[in-house]
C-alpha positions as CSV (number, residue, x, y, z in Angstrom):
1,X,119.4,-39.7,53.1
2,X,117.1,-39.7,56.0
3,X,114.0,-37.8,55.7
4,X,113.2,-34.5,57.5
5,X,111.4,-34.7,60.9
6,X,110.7,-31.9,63.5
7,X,113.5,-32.1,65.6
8,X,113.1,-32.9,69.7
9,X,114.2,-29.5,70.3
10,X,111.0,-28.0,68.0
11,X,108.9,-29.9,70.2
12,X,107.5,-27.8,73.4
13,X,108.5,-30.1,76.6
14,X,104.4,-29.7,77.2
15,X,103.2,-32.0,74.8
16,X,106.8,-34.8,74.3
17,X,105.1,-37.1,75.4
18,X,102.0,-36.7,73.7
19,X,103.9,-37.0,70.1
20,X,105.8,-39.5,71.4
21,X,102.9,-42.1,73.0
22,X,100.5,-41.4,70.2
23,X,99.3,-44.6,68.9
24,X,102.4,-46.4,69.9
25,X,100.7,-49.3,70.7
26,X,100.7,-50.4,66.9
27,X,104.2,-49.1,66.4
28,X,105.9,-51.1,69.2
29,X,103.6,-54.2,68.1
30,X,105.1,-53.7,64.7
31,X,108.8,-53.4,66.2
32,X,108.2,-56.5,68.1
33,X,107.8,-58.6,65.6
34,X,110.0,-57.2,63.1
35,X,112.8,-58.1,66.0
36,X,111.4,-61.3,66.1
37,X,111.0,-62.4,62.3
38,X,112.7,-62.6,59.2
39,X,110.4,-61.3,57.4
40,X,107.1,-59.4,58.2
41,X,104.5,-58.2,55.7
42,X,102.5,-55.2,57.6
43,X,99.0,-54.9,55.7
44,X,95.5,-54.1,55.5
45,X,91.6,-55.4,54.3
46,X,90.4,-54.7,51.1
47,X,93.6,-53.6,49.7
48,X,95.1,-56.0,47.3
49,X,99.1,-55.4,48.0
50,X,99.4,-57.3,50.5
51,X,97.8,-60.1,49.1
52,X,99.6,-60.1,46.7
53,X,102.9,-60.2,48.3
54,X,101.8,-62.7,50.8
55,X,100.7,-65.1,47.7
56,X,104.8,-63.9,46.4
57,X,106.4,-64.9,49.2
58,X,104.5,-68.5,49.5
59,X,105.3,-69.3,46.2
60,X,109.2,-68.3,46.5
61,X,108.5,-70.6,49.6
62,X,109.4,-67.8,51.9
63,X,107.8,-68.0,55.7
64,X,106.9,-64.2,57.2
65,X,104.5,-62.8,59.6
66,X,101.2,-61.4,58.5
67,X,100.2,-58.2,60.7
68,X,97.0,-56.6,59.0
69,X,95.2,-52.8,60.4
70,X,91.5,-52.5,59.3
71,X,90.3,-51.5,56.2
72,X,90.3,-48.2,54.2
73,X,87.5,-47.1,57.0
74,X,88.8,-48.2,59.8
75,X,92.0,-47.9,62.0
76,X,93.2,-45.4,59.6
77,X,94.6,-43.6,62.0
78,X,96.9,-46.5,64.0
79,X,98.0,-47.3,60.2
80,X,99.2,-43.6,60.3
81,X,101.4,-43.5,63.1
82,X,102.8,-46.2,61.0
83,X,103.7,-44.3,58.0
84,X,105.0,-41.7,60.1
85,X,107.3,-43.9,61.6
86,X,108.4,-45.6,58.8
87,X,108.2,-42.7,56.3
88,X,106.4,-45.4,53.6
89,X,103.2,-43.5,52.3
90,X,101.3,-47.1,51.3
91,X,100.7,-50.4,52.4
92,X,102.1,-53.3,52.3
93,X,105.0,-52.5,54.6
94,X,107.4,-55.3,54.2
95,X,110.5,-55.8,56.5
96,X,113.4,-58.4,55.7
97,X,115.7,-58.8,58.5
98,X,114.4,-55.8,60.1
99,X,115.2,-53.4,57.2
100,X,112.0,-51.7,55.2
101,X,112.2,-52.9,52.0
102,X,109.2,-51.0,50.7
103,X,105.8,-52.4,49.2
104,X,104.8,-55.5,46.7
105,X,106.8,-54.4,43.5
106,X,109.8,-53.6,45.7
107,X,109.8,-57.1,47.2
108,X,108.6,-58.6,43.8
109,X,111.9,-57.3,42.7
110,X,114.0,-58.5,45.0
111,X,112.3,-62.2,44.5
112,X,113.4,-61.8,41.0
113,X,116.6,-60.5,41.3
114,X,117.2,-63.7,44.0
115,X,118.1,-60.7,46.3
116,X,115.7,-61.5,49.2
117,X,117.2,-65.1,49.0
118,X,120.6,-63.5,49.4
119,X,119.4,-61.1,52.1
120,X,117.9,-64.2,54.2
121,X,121.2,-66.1,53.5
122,X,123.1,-63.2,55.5
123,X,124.3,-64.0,58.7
């Protein structure tokens, strides 16, 4: 079930595209290399997730892109235009074949389960 977002139509033509360039930079650098990458772990300083699923996915022996946004002081706000798009509140961000999969203990799991493996496997 997707989650709710104010539709176009709430939006006053004035201010479109406003909402819609607003920090897009980060977004479409995001995109880009989700498109280009199996898997991409989207992350930040000082915070210990992402770390932590980076040091997951080397020892499953799985290759990924590293994208990391400041720290908890700074670039907080081109890390939000990232939750928004996404709709995950924390980070890491991890994407396997372009799909969100969630944050470390979701992709933990899926290591475990051998599910990534089979996800990477699919054509």
């Amino acid at each position: 079930m997707p989650r709710k977002i104010l539709s176009e139509a709430s939006i006053h033509p004035a201010v479109r595209q406003k909402v819609e360039r607003w920090q897009h930079g980060i977004v479409d650098e995001v995109m880009a290399a989700v498109a280009s990458n199996d898997v991409v772990v989207v992350g930040m300083a000082f915070n210990p997730f992402p770390a932590k699923a980076r040091k997951a996915l080397d020892a499953a022996g799985v290759p990924y892109k590293y994208l990391s946004y400041g720290s908890y002081t700074s670039q907080w706000r081109p890390r939000n235009a990232l939750k928004m798009w996404t709709g995950w509140p924390t980070f890491p961000m991890i994407f396997v074949k372009a799909t969100l999969v969630g944050g470390y203990e979701d992709l933990q799991a899926l290591i475990d389960s051998a599910e990534l493996k089979k996800m990477l496997a699919a054509a």
